[in-house]
C-alpha atoms as one frame of an Amber mdcrd trajectory, in Angstrom:
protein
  67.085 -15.236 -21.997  66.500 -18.526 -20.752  70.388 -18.620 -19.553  69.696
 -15.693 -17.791  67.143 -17.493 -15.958  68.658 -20.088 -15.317  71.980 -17.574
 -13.453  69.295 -15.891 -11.759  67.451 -19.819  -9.880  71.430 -20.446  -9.626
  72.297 -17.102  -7.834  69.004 -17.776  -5.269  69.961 -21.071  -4.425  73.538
 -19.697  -3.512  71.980 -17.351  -1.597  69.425 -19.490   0.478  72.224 -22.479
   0.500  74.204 -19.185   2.493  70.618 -18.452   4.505  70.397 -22.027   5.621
  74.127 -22.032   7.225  73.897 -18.225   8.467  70.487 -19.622  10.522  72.507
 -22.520  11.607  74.942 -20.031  13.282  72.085 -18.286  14.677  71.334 -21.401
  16.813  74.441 -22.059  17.709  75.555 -18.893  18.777  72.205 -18.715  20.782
  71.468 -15.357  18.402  67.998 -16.577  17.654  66.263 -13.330  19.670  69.308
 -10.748  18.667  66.511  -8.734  17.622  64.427  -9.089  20.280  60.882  -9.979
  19.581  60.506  -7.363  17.122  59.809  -8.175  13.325  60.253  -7.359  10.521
  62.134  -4.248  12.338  65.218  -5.302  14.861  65.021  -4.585  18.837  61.861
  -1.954  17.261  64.752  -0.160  14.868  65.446  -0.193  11.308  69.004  -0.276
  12.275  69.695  -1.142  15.842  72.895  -0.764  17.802  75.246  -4.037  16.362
  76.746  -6.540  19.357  77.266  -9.489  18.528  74.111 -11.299  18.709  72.134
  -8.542  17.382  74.705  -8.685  14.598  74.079 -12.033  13.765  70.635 -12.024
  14.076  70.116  -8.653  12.008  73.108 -10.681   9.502  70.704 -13.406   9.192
  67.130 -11.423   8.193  69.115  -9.186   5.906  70.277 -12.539   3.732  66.572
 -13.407   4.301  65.518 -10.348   2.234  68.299 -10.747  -0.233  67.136 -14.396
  -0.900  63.383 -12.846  -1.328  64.135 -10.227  -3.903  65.974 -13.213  -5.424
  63.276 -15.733  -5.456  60.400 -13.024  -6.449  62.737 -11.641  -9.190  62.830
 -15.492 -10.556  59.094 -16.014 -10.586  58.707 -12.274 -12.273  61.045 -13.651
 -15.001  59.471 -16.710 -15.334  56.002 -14.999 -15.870  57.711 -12.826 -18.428
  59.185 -15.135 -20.266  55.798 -17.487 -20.251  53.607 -14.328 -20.677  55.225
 -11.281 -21.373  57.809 -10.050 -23.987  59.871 -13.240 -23.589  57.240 -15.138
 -24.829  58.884 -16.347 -28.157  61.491 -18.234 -26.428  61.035 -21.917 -27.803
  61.507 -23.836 -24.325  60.068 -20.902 -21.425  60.258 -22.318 -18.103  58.253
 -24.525 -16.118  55.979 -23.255 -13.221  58.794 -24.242 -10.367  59.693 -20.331
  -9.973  56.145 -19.827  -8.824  56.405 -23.000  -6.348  59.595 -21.225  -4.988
  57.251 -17.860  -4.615  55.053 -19.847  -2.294  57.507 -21.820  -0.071  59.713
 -18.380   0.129  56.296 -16.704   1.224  55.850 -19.879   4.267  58.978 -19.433
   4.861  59.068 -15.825   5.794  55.815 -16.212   7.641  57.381 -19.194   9.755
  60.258 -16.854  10.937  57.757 -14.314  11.843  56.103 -16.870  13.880  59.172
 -18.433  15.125  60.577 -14.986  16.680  57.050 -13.637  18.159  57.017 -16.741
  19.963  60.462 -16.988  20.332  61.862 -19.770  19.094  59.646 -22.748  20.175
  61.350 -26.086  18.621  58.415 -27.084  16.250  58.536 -23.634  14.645  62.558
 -23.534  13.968  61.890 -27.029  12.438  59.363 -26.462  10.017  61.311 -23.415
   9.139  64.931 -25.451   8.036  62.423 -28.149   6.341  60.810 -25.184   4.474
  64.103 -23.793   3.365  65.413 -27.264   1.948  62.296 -27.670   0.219  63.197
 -23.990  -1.557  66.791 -24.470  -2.068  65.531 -28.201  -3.951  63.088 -26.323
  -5.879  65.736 -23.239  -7.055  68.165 -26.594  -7.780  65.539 -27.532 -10.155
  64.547 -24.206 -11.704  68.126 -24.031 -12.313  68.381 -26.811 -14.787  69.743
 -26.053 -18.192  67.296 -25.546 -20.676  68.284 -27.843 -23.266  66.316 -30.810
 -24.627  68.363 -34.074 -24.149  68.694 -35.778 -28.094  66.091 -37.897 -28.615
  64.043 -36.852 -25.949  60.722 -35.542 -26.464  59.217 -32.502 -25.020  55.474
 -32.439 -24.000  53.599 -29.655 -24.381  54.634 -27.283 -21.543  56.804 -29.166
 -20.425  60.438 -27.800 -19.402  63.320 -29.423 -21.019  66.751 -29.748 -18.625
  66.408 -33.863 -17.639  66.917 -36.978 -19.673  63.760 -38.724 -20.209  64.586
 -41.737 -17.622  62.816 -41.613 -14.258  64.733 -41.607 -10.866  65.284 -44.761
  -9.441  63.849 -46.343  -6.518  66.835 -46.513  -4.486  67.080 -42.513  -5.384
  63.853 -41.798  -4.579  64.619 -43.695  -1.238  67.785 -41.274  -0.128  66.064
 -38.439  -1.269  63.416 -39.597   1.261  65.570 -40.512   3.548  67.915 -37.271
   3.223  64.860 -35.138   3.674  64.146 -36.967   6.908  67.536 -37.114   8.594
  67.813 -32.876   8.231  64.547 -32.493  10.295  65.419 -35.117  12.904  68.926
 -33.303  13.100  67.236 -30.272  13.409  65.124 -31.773  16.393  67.944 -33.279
  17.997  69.646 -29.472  18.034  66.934 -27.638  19.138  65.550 -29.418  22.066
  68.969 -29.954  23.269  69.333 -33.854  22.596  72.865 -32.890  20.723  75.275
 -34.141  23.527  72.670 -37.430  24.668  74.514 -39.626  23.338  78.389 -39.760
  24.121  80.889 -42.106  21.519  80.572 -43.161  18.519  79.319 -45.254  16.551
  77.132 -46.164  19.453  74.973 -44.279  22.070  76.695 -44.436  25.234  78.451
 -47.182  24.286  74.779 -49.257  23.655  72.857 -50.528  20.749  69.506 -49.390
  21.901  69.942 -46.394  24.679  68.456 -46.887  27.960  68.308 -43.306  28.800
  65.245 -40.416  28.379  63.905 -39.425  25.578  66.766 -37.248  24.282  68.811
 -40.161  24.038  65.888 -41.812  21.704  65.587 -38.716  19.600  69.417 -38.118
  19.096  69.743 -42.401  18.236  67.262 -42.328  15.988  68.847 -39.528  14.248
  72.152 -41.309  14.039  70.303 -44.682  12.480  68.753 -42.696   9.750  71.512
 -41.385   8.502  73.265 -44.322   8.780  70.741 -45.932   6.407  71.527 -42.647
   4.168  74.429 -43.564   4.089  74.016 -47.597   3.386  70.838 -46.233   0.519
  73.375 -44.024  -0.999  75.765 -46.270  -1.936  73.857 -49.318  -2.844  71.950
 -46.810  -5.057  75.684 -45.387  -6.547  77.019 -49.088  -7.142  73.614 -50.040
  -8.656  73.218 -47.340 -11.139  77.061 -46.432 -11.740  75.900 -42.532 -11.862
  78.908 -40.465 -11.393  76.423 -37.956  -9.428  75.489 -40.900  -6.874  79.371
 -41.248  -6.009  78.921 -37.957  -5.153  76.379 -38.424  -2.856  78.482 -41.145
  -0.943  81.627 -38.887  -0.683  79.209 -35.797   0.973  77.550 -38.704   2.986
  80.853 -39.501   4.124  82.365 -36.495   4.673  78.874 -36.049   6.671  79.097
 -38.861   8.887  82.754 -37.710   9.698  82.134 -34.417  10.662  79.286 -35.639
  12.974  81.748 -38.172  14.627  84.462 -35.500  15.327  81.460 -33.630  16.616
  80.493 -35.827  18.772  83.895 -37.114  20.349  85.111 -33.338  21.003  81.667
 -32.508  22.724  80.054 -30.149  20.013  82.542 -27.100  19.759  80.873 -24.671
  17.537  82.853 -24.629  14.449  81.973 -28.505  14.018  78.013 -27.560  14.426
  78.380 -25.683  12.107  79.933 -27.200   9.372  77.866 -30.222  10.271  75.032
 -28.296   8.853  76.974 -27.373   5.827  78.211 -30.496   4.406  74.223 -31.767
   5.813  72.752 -29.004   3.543  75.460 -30.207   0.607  74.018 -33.408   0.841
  70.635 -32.580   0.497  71.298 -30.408  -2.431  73.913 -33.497  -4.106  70.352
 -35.624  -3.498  68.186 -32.999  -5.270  70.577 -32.719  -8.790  71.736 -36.418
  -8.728  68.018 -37.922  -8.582  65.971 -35.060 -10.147
């Protein structure tokens, strides 16, 4: 039963990991009021008339309510299993199903917010930082559940990780992964995308000399630069094959941002910059946790 669990967190992080890119295309497609102000209902209709926006838009809330009869399924299972009939199953899982409950239930509440004031910047932020901290938390409701040998279990405790704590340097890119997604997301959403022309620089400077944009979109570049300089000191010093992953999505990252940047944003880029940014995240979450 527990395996079945454990298909069921995998399945819902699939499915928000999907969310997270679909809302990405929302932006970039300028999609974000497809539906008008209406929610939960689209342009006031259960099924409104599909163009392309609407489509989108009406793509994107449907995934939304696939991801939440996910998510509450998982924290019904996990209260079964704990509870219920399951409740002779030697290692029953830990309370992160019901954390994922909550952030799923913020999250739908921020999108409300987010479309009946249509789409102020803070809002769409807190929103993608909301949905990386549920796609981390499925990641780690999805662990196996099998006790590592000579490991052992406290009492209600969850078995799935060794016993040896993350490292610094992990904790550090987690940090620091978790920081560069919401200062990419600010740099998209108030427009600071195309501030700074070239790379590596910012307009061919060190420290900008322009408006604000130009800070917000540098500042965005330096930190995940430093991802990417955490990453792999924190790979070469621990020698975890899961770390080396980390570098190689860091670096496929960084390159996808660069041919971004020197082709002046087309859309296709934006949105596989937010892919391979989400991948990152989620190779962060499973290497250190």
């Amino acid at each position: 039963m527990t395996r079945r669990f454990t298909r069921l967190a995998r399945t819902a992080a699939i499915f928000t990991y999907l969310l997270i890119i679909l809302g990405a295309i929302v932006r970039i497609t300028g999609s974000g009021l497809g539906c008008g102000e209406h929610w939960p209902l689209c342009n006031g209709k259960l099924l409104p008339p599909l163009d392309l926006p609407t489509l989108i838009e009406y793509g994107h809330r449907l995934v939304a309510a696939g991801v939440s009869v996910l998510v509450t399924a998982l924290a019904a299972y996990a209260w079964w299993l704990r509870k219920g009939a399951g409740s002779r199953e030697q290692y029953p899982p830990d309370g992160t199903a019901y954390v994922a409950l909550a952030l799923l239930v913020v999250q739908v509440l921020l999108g409300a917010v987010t479309v009946k004031l249509s789409l102020p910047p803070w809002t769409v932020i807190l929103h993608l930082g909301t949905a990386m901290l549920l796609l981390a938390t499925l990641l780690v409701a999805a662990r196996p559940a099998t006790l590592t040998p000579g490991a052992t279990l406290t009492p209600g405790a969850s078995p799935g990780i060794s016993g040896t704590r993350p490292s610094l340097a992990g904790l550090s890119a987690l940090t620091l992964g978790f920081a560069t997604v919401l200062l990419g997301a600010l740099t998209a959403n108030l427009g600071a995308a195309s501030a700074c022309v070239g790379f590596p620089l910012c307009n061919g400077q060190v420290i900008p000399a322009g408006n604000y944009l130009q800070v917000v979109h540098w500042v965005h570049r330096l930190l995940a630069y430093t991802l990417f300089g955490c990453v792999l000191w924190w790979a070469v010093s621990t020698k975890r094959r899961g770390a080396w992953y980390v570098v190689g999505l860091v670096t496929l990252q960084v390159a996808v941002a660069a041919a971004m940047v020197l082709l002046a944003l087309p859309p296709p880029l934006q949105a596989a910059h937010v892919a391979v940014g989400t991948a990152v995240w989620a190779g962060l979450v499973l290497a250190v946790l």
